[in-house]
DSSP file (Angstrom, degrees, kcal/mol; ACC not computed):
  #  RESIDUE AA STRUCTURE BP1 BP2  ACC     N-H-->O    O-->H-N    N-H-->O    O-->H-N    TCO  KAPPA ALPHA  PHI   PSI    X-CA   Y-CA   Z-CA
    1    1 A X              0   0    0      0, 0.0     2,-0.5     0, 0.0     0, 0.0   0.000 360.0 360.0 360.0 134.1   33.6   54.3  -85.8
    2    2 A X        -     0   0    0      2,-0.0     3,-0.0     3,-0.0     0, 0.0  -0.640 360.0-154.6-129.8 101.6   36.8   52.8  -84.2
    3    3 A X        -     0   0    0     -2,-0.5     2,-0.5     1,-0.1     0, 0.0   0.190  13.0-131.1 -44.8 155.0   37.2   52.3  -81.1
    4    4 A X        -     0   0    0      1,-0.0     5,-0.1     4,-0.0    -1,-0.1  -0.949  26.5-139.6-107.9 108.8   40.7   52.1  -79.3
    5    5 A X     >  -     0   0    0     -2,-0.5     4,-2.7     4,-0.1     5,-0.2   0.017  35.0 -85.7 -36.3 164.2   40.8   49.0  -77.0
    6    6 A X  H  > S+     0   0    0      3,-0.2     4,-2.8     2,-0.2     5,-0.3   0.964 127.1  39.8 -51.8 -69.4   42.6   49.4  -73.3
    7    7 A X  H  > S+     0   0    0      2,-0.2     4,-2.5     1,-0.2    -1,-0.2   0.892 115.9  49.3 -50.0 -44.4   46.2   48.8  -74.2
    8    8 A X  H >> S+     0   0    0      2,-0.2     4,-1.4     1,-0.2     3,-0.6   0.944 120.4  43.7 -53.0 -80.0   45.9   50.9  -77.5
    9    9 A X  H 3X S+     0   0    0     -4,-2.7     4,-1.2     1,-0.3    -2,-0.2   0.609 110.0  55.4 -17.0 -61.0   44.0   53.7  -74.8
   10   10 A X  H 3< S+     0   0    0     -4,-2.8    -1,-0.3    -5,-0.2    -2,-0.2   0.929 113.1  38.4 -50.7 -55.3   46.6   53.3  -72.3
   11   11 A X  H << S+     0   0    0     -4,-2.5    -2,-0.3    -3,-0.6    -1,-0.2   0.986 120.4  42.5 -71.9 -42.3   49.4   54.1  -74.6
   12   12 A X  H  < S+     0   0    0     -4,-1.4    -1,-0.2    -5,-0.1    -2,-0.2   0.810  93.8 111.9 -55.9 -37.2   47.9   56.8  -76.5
   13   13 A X  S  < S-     0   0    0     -4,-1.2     2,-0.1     1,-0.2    -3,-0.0  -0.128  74.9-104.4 -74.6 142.8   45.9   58.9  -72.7
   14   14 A X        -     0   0    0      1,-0.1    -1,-0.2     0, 0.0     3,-0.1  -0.402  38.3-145.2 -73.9 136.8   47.1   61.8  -71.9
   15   15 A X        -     0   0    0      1,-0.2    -1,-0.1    -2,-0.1     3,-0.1  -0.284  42.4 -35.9 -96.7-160.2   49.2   61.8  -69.1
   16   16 A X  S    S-     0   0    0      1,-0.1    -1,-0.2     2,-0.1     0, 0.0   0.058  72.5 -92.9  14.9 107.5   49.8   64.3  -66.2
   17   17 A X        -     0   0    0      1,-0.2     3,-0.1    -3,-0.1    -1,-0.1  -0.259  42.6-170.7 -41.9 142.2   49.7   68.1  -66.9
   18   18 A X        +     0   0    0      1,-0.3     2,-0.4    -3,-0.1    -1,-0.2   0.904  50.8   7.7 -95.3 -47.0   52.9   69.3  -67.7
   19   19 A X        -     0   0    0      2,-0.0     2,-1.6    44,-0.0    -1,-0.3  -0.949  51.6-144.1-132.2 121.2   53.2   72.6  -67.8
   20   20 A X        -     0   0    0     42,-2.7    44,-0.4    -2,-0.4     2,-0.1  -0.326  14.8-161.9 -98.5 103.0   51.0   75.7  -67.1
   21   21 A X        +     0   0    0     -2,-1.6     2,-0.3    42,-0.1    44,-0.2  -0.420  15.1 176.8 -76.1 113.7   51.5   78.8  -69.6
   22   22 A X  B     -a   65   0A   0     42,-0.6    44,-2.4    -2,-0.1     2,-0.2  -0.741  20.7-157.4-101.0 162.6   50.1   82.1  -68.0
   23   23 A X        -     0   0    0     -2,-0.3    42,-0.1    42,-0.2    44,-0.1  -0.427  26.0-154.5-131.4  62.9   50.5   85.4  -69.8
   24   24 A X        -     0   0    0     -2,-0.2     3,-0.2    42,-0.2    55,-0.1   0.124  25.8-137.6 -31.3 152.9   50.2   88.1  -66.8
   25   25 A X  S    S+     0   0    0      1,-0.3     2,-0.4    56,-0.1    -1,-0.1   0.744 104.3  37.0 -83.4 -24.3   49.2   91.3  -67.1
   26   26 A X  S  > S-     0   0    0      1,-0.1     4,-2.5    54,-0.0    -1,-0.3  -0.985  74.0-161.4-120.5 121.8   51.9   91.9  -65.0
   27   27 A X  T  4 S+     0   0    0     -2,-0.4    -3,-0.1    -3,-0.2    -1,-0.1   0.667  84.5  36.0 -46.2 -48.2   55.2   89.9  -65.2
   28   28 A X  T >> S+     0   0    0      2,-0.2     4,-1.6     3,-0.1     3,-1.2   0.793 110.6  64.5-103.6 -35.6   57.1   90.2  -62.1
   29   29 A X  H >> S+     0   0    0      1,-0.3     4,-1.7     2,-0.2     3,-0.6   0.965 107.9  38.7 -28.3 -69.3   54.1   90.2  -59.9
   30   30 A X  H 3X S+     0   0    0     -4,-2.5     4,-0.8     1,-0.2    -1,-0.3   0.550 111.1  57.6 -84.2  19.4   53.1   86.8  -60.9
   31   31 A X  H <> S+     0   0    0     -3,-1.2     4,-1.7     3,-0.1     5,-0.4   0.501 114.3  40.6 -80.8 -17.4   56.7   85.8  -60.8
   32   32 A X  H <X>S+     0   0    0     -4,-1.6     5,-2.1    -3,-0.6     4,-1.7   0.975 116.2  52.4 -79.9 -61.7   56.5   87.1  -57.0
   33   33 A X  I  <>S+     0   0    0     -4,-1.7     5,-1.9     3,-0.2    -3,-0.1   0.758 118.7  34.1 -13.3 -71.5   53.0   85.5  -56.5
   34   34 A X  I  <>S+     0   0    0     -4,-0.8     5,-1.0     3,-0.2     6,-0.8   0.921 122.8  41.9 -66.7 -56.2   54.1   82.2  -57.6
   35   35 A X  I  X>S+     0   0    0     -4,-1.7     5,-1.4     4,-0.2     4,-0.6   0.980 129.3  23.3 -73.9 -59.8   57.8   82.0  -56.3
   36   36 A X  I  <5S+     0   0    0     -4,-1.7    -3,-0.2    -5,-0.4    -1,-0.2   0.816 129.8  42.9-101.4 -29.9   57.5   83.6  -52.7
   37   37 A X  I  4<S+     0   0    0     -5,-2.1    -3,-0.2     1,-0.1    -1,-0.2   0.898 131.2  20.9 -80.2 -44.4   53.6   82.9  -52.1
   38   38 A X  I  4<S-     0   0    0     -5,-1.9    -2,-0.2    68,-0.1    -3,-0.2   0.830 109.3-112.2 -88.6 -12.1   53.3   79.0  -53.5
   39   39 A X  I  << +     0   0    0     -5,-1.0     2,-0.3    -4,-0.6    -4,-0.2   0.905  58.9 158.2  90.1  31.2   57.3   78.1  -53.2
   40   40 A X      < -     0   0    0     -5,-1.4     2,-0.4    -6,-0.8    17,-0.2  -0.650  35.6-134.8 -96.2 168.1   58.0   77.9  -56.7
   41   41 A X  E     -B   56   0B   0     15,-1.6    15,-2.7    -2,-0.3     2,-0.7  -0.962  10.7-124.2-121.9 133.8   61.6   78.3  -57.6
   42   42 A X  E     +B   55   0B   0     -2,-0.4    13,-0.2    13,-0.2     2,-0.0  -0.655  52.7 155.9 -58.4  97.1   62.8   80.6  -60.6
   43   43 A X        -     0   0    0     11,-1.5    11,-0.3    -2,-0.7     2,-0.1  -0.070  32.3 -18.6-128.8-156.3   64.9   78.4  -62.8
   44   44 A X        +     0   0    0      9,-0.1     2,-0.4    -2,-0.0    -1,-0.2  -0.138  48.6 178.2 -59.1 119.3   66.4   77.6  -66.0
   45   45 A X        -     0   0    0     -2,-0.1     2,-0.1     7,-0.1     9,-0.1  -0.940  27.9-131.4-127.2 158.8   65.1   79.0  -69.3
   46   46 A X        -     0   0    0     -2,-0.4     0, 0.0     2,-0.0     0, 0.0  -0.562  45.7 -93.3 -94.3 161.6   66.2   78.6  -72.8
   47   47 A X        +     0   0    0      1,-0.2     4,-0.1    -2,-0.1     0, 0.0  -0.503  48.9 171.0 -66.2 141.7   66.6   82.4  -74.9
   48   48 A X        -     0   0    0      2,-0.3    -1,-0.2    -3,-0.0     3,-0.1   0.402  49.9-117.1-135.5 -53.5   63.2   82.4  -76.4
   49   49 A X  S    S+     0   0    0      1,-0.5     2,-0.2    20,-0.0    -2,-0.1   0.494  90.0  74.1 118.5  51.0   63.9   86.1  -77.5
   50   50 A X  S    S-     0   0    0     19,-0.1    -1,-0.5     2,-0.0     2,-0.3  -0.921  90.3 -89.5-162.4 164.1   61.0   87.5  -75.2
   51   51 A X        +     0   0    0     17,-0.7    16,-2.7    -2,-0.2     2,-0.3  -0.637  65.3 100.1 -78.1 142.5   60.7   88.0  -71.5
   52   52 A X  B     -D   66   0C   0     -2,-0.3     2,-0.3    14,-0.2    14,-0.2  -0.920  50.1-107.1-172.9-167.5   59.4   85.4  -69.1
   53   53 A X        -     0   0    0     12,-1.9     2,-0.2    -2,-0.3    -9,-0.1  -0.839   4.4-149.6-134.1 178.0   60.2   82.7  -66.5
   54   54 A X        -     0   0    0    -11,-0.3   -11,-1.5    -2,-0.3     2,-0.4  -0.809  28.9-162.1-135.7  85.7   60.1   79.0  -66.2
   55   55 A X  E     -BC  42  63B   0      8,-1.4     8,-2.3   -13,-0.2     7,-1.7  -0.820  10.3-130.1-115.3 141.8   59.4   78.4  -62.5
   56   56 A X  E     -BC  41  61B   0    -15,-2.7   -15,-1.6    -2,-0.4     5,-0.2  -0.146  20.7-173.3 -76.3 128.0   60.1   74.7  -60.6
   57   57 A X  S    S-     0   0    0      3,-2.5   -17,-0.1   -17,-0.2     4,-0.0  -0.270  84.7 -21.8-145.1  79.8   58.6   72.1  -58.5
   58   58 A X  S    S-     0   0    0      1,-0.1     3,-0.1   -17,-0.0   -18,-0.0   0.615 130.5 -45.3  98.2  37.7   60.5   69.6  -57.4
   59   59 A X  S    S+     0   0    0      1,-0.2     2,-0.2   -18,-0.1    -1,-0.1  -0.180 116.5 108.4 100.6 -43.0   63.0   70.0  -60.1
   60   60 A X  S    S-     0   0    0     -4,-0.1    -3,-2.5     1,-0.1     2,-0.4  -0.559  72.6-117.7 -88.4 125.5   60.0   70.4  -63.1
   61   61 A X  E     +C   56   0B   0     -5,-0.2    -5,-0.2    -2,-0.2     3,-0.1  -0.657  45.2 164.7 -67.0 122.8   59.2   73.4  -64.9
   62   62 A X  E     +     0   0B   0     -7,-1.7   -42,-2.7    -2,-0.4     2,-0.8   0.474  51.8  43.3 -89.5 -44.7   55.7   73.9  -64.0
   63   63 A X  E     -C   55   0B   0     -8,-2.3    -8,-1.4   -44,-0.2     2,-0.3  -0.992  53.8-166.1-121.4 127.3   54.8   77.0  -64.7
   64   64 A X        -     0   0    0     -2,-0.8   -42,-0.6   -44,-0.4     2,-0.4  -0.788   9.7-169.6 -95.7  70.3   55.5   78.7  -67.6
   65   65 A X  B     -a   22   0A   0     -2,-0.3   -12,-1.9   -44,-0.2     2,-0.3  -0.647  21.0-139.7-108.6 117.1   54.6   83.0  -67.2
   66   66 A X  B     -D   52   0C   0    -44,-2.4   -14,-0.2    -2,-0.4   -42,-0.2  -0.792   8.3-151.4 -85.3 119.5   54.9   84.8  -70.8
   67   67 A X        -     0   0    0    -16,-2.7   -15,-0.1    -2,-0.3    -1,-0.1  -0.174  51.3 -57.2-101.7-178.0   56.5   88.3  -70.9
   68   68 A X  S    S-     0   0    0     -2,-0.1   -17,-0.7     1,-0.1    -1,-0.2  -0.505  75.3-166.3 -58.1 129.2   55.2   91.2  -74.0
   69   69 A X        -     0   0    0    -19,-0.1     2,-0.6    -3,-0.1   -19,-0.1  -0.803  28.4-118.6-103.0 176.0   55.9   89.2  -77.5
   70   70 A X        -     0   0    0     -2,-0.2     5,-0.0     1,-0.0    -2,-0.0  -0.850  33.5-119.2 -89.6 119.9   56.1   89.7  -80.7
   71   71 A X        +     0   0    0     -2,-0.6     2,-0.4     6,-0.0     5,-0.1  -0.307  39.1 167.4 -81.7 166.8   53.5   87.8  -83.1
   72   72 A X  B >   -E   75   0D   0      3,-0.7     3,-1.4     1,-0.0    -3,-0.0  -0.965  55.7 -59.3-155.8 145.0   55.2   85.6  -85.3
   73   73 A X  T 3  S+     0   0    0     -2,-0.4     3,-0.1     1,-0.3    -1,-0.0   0.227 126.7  12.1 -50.4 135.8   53.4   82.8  -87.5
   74   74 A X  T 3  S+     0   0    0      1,-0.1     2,-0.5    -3,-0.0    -1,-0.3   0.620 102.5 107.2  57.9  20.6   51.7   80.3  -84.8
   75   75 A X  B <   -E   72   0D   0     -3,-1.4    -3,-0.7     2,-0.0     2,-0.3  -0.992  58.4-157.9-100.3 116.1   52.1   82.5  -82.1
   76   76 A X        -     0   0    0     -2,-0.5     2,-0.4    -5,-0.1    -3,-0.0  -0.790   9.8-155.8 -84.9 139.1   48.9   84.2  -80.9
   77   77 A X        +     0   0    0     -2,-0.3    -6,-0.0     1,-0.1    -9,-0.0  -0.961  19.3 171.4-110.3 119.9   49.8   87.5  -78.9
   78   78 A X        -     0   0    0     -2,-0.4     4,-0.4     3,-0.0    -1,-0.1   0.844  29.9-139.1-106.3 -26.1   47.1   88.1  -76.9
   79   79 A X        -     0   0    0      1,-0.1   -56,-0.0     2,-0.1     3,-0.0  -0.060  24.4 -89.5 121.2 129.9   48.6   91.1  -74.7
   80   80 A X  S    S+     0   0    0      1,-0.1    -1,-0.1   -55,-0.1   -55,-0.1   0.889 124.3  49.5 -72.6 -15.7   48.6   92.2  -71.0
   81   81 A X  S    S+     0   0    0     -3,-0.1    -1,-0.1     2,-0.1    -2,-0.1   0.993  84.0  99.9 -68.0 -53.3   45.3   94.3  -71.4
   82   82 A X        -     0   0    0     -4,-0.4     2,-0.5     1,-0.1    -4,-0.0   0.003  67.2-144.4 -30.9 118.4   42.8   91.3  -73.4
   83   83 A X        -     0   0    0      1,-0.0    -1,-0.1     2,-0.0    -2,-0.1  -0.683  13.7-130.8 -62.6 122.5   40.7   89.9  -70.7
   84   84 A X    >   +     0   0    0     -2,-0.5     3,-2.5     1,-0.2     2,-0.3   0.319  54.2 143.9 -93.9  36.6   40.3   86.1  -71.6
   85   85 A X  T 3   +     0   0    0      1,-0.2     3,-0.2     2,-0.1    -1,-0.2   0.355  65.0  70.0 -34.8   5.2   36.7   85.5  -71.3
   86   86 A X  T 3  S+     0   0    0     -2,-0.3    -1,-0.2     1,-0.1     3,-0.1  -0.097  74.1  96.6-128.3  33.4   37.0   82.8  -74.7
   87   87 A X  S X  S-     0   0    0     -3,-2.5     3,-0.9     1,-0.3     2,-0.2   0.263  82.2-149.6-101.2  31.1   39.0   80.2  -72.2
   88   88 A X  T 3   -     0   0    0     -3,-0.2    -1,-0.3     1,-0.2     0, 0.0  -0.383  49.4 -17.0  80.5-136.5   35.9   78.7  -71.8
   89   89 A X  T 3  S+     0   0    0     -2,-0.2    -1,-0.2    -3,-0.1     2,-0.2  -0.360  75.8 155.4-119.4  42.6   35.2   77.0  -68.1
   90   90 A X    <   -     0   0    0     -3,-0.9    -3,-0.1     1,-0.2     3,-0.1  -0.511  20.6-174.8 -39.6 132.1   38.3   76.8  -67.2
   91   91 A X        -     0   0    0      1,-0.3    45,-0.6    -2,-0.2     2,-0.3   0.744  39.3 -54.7-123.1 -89.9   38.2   76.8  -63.4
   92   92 A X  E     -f  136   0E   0     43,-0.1    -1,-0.3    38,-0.0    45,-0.2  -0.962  46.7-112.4-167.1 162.9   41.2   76.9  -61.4
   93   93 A X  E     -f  137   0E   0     43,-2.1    45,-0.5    -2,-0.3     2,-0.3  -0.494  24.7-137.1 -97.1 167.2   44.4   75.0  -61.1
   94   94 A X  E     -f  138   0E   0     -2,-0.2     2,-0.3    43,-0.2    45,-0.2  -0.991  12.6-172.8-146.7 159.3   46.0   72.6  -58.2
   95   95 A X  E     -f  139   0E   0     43,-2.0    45,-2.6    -2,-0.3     2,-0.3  -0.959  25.7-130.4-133.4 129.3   48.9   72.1  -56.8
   96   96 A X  E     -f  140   0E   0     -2,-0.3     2,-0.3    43,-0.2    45,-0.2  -0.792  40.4-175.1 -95.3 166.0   49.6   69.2  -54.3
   97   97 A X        -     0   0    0     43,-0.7    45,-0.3    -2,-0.3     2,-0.2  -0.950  21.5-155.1-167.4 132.6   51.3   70.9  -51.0
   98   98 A X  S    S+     0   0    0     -2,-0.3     5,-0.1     1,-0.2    43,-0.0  -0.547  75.1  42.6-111.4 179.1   52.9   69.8  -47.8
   99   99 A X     >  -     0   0    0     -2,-0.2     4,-1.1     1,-0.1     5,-0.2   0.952  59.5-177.9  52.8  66.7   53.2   72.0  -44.4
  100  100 A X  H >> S+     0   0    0      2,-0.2     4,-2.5     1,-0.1     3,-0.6   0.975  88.1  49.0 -53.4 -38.8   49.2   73.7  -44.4
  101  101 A X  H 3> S+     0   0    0      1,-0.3     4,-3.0     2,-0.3    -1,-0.1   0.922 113.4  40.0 -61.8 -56.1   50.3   75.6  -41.2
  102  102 A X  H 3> S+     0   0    0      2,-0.2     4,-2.4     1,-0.2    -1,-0.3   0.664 120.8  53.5 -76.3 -17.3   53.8   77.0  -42.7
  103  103 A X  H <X S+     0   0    0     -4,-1.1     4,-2.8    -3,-0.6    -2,-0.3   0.966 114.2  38.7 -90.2 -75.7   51.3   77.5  -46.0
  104  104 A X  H  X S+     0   0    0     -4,-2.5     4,-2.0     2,-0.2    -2,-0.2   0.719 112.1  55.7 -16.4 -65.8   48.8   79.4  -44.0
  105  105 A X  H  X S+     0   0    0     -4,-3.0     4,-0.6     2,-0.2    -1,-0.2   0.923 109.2  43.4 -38.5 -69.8   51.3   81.2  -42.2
  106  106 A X  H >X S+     0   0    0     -4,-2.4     3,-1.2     2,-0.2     4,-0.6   0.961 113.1  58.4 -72.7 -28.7   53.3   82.7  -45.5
  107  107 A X  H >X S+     0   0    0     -4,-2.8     3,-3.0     1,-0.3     4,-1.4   0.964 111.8  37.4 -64.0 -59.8   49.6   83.6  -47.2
  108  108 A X  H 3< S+     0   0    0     -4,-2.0    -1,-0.3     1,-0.3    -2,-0.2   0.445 108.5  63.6 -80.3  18.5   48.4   85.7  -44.5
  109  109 A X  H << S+     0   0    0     -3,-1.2    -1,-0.3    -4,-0.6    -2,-0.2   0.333 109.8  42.4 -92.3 -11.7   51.9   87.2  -43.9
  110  110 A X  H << S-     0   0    0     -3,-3.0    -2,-0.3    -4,-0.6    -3,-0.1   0.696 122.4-106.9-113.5 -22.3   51.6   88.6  -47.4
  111  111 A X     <  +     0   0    0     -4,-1.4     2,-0.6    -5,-0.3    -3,-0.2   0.858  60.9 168.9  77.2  76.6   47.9   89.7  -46.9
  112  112 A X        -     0   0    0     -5,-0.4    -1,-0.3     2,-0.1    -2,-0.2  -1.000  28.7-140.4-119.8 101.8   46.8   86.5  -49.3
  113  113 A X        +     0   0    0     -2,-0.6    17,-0.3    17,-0.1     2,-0.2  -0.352  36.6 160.4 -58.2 165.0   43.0   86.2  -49.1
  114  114 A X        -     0   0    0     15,-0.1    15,-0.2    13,-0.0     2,-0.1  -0.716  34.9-140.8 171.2 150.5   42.1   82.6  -49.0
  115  115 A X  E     -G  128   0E   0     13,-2.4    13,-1.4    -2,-0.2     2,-0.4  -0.431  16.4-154.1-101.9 161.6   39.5   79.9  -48.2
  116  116 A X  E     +G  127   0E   0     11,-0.2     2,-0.3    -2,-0.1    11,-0.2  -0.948  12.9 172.7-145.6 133.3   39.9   76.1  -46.6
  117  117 A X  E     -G  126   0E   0      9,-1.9     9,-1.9    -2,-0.4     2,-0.4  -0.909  20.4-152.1-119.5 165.7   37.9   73.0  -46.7
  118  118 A X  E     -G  125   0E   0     -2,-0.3     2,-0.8     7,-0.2     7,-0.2  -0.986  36.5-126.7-111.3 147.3   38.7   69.4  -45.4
  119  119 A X  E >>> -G  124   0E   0      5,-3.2     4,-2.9    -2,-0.4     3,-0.9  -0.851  25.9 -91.6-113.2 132.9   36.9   67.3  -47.6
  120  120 A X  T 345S-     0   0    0     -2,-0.8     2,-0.7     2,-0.2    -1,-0.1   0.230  99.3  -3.3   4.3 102.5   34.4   64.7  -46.3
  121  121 A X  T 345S+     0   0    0      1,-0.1    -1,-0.2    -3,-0.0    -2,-0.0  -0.346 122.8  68.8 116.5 -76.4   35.7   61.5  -45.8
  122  122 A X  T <45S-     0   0    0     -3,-0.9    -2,-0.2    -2,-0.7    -1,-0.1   0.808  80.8-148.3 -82.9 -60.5   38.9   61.9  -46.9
  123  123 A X  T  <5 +     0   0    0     -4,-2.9     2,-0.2     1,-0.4    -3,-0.1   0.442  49.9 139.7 102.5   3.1   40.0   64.2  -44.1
  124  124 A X  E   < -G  119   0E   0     -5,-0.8    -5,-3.2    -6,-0.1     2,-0.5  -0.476  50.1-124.5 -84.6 158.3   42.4   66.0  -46.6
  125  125 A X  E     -GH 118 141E   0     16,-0.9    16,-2.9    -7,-0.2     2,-0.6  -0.784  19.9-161.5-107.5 127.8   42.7   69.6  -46.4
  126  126 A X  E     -GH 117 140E   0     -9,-1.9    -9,-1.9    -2,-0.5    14,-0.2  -0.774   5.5-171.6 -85.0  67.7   42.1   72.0  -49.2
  127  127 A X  E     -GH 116 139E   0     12,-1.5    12,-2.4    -2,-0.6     2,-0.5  -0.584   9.3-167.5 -94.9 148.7   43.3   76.1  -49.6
  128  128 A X  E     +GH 115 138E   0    -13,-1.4   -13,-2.4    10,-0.2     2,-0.3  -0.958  15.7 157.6-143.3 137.5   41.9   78.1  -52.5
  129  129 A X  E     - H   0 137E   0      8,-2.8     8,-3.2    -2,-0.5     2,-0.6  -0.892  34.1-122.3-149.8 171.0   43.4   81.5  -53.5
  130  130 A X  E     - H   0 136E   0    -17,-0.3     6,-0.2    -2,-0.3   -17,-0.1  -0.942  22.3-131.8-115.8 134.2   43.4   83.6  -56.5
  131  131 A X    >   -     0   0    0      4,-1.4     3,-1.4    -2,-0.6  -101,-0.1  -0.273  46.7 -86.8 -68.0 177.1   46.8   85.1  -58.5
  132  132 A X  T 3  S+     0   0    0      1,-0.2    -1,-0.1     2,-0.1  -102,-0.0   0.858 132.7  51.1 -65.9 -21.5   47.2   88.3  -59.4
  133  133 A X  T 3  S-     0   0    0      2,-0.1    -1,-0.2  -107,-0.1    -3,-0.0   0.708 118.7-111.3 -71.6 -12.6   45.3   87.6  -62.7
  134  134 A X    <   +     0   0    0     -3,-1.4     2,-0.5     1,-0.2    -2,-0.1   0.694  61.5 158.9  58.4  45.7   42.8   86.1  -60.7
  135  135 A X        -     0   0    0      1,-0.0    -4,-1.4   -43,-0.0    -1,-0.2  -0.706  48.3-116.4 -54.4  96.0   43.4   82.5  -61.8
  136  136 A X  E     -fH  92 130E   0    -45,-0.6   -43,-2.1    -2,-0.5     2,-0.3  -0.426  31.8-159.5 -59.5 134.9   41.7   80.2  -58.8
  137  137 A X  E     -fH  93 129E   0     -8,-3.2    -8,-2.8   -45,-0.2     2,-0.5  -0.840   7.1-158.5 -96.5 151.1   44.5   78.2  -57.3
  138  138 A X  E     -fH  94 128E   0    -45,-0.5   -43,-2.0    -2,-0.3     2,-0.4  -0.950   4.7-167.5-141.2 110.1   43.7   74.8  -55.1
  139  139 A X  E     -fH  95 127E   0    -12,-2.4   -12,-1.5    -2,-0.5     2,-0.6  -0.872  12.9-163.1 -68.9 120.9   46.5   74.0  -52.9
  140  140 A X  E     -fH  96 126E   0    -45,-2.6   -43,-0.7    -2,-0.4   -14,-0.2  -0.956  10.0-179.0-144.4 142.3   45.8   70.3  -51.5
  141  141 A X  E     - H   0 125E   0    -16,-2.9   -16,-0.9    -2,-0.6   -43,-0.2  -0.771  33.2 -94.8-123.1 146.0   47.4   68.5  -48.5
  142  142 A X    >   -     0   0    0    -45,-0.3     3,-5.0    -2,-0.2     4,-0.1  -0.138  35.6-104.5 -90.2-178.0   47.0   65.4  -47.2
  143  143 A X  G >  S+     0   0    0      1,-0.3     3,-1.3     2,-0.2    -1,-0.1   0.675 115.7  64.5 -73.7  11.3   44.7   64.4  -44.4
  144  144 A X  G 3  S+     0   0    0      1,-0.2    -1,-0.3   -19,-0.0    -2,-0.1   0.552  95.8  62.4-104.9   4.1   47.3   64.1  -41.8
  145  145 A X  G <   +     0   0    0     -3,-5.0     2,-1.2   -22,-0.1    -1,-0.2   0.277  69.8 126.6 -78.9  10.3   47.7   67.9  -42.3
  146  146 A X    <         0   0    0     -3,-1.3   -28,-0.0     1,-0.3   -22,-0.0  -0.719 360.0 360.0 -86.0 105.9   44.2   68.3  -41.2
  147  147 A X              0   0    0     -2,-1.2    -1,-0.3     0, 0.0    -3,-0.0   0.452 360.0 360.0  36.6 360.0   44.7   71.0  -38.2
């Protein structure tokens, strides 16, 4: 077996998520979802030759949402009908998030169910919501957002 010493491990570890690629069943829904319930902005995308968005946070494409394609060698097509029971235990995603109040505010202005914790300790505050695919989202703010 060979082990990777610490420096070796440092350079090699996976950093940061970059990107998250969803494949809606409905397109413009979770492009609404995303951009006018979380604040993402619809931005630049290169011709891919399918429909889709690229949407922004804080300048970085972040989300990636995959319109109907075509398959084409290494592409799996899965489809908007396919339920994706074989992504395993896959949980939910998170987002860090300023303003809980103004956050709060635009989910129930849309009718956006959604839960809050502050967690223990830490005093930071926690909201947890579903997309339209019903992908758990975790908004978290820090603890001098705590109410």
């Amino acid at each position: 077996m060979v082990r990777i010493g610490t420096a070796e491990r440092a350079h090699h570890a996976a950093g940061s998520p970059a990107t998250l690629t969803i494949e809606p069943a409905d397109l413009e829904r979770s492009k609404y979802f995303y951009c006018d319930v979380l604040g993402l902005e619809d931005g630049e995308r290169p011709p891919l030759g399918f429909p889709g968005y690229w949407l922004y946070s804080a300048g970085v494409a972040t989300v990636h949402l995959l319109g109907a394609r075509q398959p084409r060698e290494g592409i799996v097509v899965r489809g908007a009908t396919q339920h994706f029971d074989h992504t395993g235990r896959f949980d939910h995603i998170a987002f860090s998030a300023t303003d809980a109040a103004a956050v709060r505010e635009r989910l129930r202005s849309r009718s956006v169910a959604f839960r809050e914790q502050v967690i223990p300790r830490t005093g930071a505050v926690q909201i947890f919501l579903h997309d339209p695919d019903g992908i758990g989202v975790e908004l978290n703010f820090p603890p001098e957002e705590n109410r």
